[in-house]
N, C-alpha and C positions, 0 to 999 in steps of 0.2 A: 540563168535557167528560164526558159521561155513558161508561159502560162497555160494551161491545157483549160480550154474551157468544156463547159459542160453541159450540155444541150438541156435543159428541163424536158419534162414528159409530165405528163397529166399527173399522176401520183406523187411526182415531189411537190406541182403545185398544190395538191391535194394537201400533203401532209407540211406542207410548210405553211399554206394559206386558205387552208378550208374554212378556219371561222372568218376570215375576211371575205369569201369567197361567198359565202353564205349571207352573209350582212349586207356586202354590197350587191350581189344578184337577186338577195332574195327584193332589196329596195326599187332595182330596176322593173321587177317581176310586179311588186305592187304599184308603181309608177304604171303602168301596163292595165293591171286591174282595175287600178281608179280611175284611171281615164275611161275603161268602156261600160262600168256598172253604170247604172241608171242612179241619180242621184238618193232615191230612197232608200239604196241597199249598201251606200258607201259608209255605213255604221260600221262596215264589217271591216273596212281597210285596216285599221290601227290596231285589230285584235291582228290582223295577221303578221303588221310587223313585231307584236309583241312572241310571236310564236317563233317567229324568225330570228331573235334575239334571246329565247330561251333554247335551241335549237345546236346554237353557234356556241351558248355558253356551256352547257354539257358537253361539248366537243373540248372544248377547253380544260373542262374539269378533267374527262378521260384520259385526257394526256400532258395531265400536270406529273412533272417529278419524274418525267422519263431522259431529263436530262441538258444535252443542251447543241440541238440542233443548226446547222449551218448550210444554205443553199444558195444556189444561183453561183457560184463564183465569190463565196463570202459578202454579198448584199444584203439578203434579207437572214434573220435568226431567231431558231425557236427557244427561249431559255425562260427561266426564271421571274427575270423582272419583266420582260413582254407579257409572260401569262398573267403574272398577278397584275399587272395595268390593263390589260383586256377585260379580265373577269371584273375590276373595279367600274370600267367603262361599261361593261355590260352590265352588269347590277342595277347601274346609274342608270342606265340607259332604260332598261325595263319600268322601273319606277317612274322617270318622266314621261315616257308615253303613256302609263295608267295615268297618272295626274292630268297629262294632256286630253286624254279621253274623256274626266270627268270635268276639264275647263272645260271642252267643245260642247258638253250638252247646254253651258249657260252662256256663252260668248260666239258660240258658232263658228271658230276657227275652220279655216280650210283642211281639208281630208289631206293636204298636200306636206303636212308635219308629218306623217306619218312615215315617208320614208326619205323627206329630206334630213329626220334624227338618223336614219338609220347610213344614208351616206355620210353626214359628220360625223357617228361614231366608226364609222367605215376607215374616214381618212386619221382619225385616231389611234384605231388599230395597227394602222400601218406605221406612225408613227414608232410606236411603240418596238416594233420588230426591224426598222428601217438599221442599214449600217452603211448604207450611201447614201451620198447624199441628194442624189436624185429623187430617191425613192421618200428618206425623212421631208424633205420642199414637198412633194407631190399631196404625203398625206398631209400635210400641214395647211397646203391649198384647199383640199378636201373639204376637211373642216373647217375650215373660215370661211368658204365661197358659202356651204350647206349652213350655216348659222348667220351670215348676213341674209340671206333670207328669211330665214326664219324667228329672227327679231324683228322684221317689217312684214310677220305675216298678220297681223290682224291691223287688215284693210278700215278695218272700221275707226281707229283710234292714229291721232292726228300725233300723238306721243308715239306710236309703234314705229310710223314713219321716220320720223326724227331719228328716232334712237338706230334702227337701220341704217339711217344713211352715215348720220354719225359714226359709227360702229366700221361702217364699208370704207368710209375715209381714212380713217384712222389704223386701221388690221389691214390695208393694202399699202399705206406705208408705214405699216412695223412688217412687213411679207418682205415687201422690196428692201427693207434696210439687211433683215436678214439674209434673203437673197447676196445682197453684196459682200455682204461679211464671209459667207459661203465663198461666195468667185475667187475673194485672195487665197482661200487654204484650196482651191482645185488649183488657180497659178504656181502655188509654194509647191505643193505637191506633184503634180500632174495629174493626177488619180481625182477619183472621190470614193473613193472605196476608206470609209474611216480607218479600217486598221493599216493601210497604206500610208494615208495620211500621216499617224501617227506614227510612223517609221522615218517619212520622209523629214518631219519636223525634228527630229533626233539632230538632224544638224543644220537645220534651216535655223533655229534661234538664235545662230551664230550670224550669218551672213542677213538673215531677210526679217532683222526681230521689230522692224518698224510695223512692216506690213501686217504678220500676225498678230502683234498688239491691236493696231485699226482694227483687223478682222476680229479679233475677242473682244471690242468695246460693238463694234455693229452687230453681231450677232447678239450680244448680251444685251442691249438696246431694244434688239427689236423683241424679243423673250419677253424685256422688260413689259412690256408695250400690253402683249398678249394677255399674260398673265396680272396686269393692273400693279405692279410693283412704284413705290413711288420712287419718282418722283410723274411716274407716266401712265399716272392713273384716274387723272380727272374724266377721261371720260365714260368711266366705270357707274356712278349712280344715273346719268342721264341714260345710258341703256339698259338698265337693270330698271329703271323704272318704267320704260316704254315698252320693251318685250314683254307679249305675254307671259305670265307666272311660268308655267313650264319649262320656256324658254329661257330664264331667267335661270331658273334650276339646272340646267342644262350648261350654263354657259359659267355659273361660278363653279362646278362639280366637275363635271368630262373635261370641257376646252380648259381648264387649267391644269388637269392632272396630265393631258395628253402632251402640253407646251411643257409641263416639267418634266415628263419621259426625254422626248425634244430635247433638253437644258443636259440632261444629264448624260444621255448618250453621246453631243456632243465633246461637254466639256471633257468628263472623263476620258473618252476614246482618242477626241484629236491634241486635247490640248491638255489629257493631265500631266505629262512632264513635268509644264511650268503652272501646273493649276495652285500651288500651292504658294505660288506668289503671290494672287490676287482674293485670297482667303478674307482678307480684310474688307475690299471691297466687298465682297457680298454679304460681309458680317455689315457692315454699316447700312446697308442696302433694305438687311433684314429690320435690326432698330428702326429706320426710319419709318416703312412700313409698316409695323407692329405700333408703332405711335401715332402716324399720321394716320392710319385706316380708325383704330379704336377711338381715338379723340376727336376725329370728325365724323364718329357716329352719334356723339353724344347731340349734336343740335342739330338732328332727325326727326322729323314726325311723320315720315313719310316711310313704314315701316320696309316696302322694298329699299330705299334710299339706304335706310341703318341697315339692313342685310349688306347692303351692295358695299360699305365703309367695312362692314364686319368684314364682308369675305375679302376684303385688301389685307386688313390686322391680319385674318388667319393665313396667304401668303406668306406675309411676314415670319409666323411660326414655319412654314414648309421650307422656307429657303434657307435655314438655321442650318440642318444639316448639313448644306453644301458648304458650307462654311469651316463646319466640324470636318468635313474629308480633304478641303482642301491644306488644313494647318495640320491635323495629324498623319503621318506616316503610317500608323499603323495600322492595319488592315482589317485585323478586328474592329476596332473602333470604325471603319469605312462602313462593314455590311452592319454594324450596328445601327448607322446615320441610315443608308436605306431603311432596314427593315424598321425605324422608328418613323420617317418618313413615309413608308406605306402603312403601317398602324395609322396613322393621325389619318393618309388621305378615305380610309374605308369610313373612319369613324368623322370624321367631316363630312361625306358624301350620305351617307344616313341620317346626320342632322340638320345639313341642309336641306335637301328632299322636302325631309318632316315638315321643316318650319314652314317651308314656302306651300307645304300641301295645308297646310291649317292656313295659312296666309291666304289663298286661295278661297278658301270657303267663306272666311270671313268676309273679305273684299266683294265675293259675289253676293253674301245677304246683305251686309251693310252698305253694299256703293261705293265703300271707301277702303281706300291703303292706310290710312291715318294711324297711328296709336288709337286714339280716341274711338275706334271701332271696335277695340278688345274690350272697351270697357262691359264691365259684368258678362264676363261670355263664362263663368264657369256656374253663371245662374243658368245662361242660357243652353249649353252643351259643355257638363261638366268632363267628358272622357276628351275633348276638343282641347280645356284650357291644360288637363291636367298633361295629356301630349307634349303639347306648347311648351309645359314649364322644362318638359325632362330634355327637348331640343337645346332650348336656350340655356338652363344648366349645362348643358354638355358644351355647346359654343364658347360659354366663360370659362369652362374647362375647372366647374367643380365634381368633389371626390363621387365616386359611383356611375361615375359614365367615361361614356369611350372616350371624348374630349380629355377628361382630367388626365388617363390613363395615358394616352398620346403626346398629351402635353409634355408629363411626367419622364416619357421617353424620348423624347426630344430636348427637355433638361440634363437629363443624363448623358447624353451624345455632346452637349456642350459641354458640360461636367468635365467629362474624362476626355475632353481635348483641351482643357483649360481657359477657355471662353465662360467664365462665371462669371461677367460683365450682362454675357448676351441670356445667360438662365433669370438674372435678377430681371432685367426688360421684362422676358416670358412673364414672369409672375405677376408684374407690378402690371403690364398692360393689359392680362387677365383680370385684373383687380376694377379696372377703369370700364371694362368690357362689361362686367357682372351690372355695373352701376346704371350703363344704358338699356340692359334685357330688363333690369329691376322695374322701369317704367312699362313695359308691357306686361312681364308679371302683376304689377301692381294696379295697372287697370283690368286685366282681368279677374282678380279676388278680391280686390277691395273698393272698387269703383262704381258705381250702381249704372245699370245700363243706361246708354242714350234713347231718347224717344221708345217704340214700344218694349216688350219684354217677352215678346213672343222666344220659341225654342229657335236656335240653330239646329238645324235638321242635316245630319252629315251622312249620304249614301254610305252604301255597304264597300264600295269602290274605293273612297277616302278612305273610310274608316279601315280596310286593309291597309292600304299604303303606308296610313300615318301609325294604325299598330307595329307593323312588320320594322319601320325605321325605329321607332322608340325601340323594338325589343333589342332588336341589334345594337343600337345606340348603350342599352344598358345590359347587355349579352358583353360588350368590347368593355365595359367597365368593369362588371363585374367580374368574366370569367375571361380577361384577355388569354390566358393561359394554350390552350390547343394554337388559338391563329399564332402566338408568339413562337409557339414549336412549330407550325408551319414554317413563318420567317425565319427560322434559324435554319431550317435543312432545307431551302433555297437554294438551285444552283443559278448565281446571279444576273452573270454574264458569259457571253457568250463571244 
């Protein structure tokens, strides 16, 4: 039966890719702008990608739950788990350009963050919806080309450079390893049209099972890479420290929830037949991460650095449930591992924000990233340290926040697939975790300031941001309950 293709017309890109549509024209449009304002009226650029990004998200919201769309010739797809990874990107997104807006008034960043966020979240989106593989490479270029810049955008710091170039070395060969891993399943297949793929592989793992083993160890590699999984993650603190803070924020938040969309729509679509061979590997993958990320925060004073160790650990915790879907058959327990999966990533993406926007403020009065810079800050801005504390509570993943809650259902997905190996990890490197935030809490309340005692003075600007994440942060703890009936009347995939 021959294939009848289907020409597009404005309205199905419309309804198939209006919020990307909007995200990356509106970015081209301010790209356009900032170039011909006069430099004293370029304050206004980054309000307008924030409008542009609330704009795309109410689009999104509109047309949640209407089901589970398919266009172009089965390439691109509107469903479920696209939306909810959009809205999480966009949320994220929103948030680091207000932070970004209240760095630039002390660091003078270039106006040109404004919509190179909005192209990296651009190629994210598209991640998210991609079901070829043309299209998944594309956004994935997207946002890696738009975030190597803008880890070396602050010209001024000999650290920003490094950490860009580092960063640009590195993410262009984990691009090309994946890349490669890609080219055997279009040789296996003929296609790149994933659910092709995954028909054609129905009887390739007979005759061609070397190649796609190679191609699951190269793709899974260069994943690894992206997302800071160890073993291929040292060079995770060296650009977490030299990016500026938003950037930083941006790049443990978005760029790894967008490479787990990435992770998942391949494995599941091309390769789940046999995905549940390799269940172990990525359970070990997880332990090591969860250990090595937490226990090399602990000989940190360099509080970016222990974020940047943190957000490896917390990996660790996200990659648990591919582990639960690949050993169990049962399909319940499948959309259980998502939607425990998307709980942790909203309530991770609100406490990281949080932390790094207190971080932020702090670094800019004190000169410093140090530990030793919290000291006495809830003498000096007590709404600042008490912020701080409900962050880092929720990252150790105690009771009353979105972390504990996330945690909890992420235990549970191990649980009831019988991985109670990989929940005892979860808890004990929880446990390890609290031990290193205790050092920041503890110089903030019990530590008398360094040099003067003047107030921390936090804008009206911060002080939204870092409100708005805490509430959420203790909105997911307290009352997960609605978002959890969201996730459950989910239609997933498409």
């Amino acid at each position: 039966m021959g294939t009848t293709m289907h020409l597009l017309s404005f309205s199905d890109i419309w309804r198939s890719m209006g919020p990307e549509v909007i995200v990356i024209g509106g970015a081209f449009l301010i790209m356009l702008i900032e170039l011909l304002l006069p430099q004293n009226k370029r304050h206004i650029v980054p309000w307008l990608a924030v409008i542009d990004v609330i704009i795309a998200t109410f689009l999104i919201i509109s047309r949640f739950g209407g089901g589970i769309l398919v266009y172009s010739s089965a390439d691109y797809v509107v469903d479920g788990f696209s939306s909810l990874f959009k809205i999480l990107i966009l949320l994220s997104t929103f948030f680091v350009i207000l932070l970004a807006i209240v760095e630039q008034r002390k660091h003078k960043l270039p106006y040109e963050y404004s919509y190179l966020l909005l192209f990296a979240s651009g190629g994210a989106m598209i991640i998210t919806s991609g079901i070829d593989l043309v299209l998944l490479y594309v956004g994935l270029e997207l946002l890696s080309i738009a975030t190597y810049i803008l880890v070396a955008l602050n010209r001024k710091d000999g650290r920003s450079a490094e950490g860009g170039l580092k960063y640009l070395i590195v993410g262009s060969i984990a691009s090309a390893t994946i890349l490669y891993g890609l080219s055997f399943l279009y040789g296996v297949a003929g296609s790149t049209n994933l659910g092709q793929i995954a028909v054609a592989l129905q009887n390739a793992w007979t005759s061609d099972s070397a190649i796609l083993f190679v191609s699951f160890g190269l793709i899974l590699a260069g994943i690894a890479v992206k997302i800071s999984v160890v073993p291929f993650h040292l060079w995770t603190p060296d650009v977490f420290e030299g990016a500026p803070t938003p950037v930083t924020a941006y790049l443990a938040v978005i760029s790894k929830a967008a490479v787990l969309a990435f992770m998942l729509r391949i494995l599941i679509f091309a390769f789940g037949q046999k995905y549940q061979d390799w269940w172990l590997l990525i359970a070990w993958l997880s332990v090591i991460t969860m250990v090595v990320g937490n226990f090399g925060a602990l000989a940190q004073g360099n509080v970016k650095r222990l974020l940047a160790y943190s957000s490896i650990g917390q990996v660790g915790y996200l990659i648990m449930p591919f582990a639960a879907i690949g050993q169990s058959q049962n399909v319940s327990n499948m959309w259980q591992a998502l939607s425990s999966m998307m709980f942790y990533l909203f309530a991770y993406a609100l406490m990281t924000i949080g932390a790094f926007a207190v971080l932020s403020k702090v670094a800019q009065t004190r000169g410093s990233e140090q530990v030793d810079a919290f000291a006495g800050l809830y003498k000096r801005n007590p709404w600042l340290a008490v912020m701080m504390t409900i962050f880092l509570l929720s990252l150790a993943g105690l009771p009353l926040t979105g972390g504990f809650f996330g945690k909890f259902m992420i235990f549970l997905v191990a649980f009831n697939a019988g991985q109670y190996w990989l929940g005892v990890v979860l808890f004990a490197t929880s446990a390890v975790a609290f031990y290193y935030y205790f050092g920041i809490l503890k110089a903030m309340f019990v530590l008398e300031p360094v040099g003067d005692e003047e107030p921390i003075r936090a804008g009206g600007l911060l002080q939204v941001i870092v409100g708005l994440c805490a509430l959420g942060t203790l909105y997911l703890g307290l009352i997960p309950g609605p978002f959890l009936t969201v996730l459950n009347n989910v239609h997933w995939f498409g």
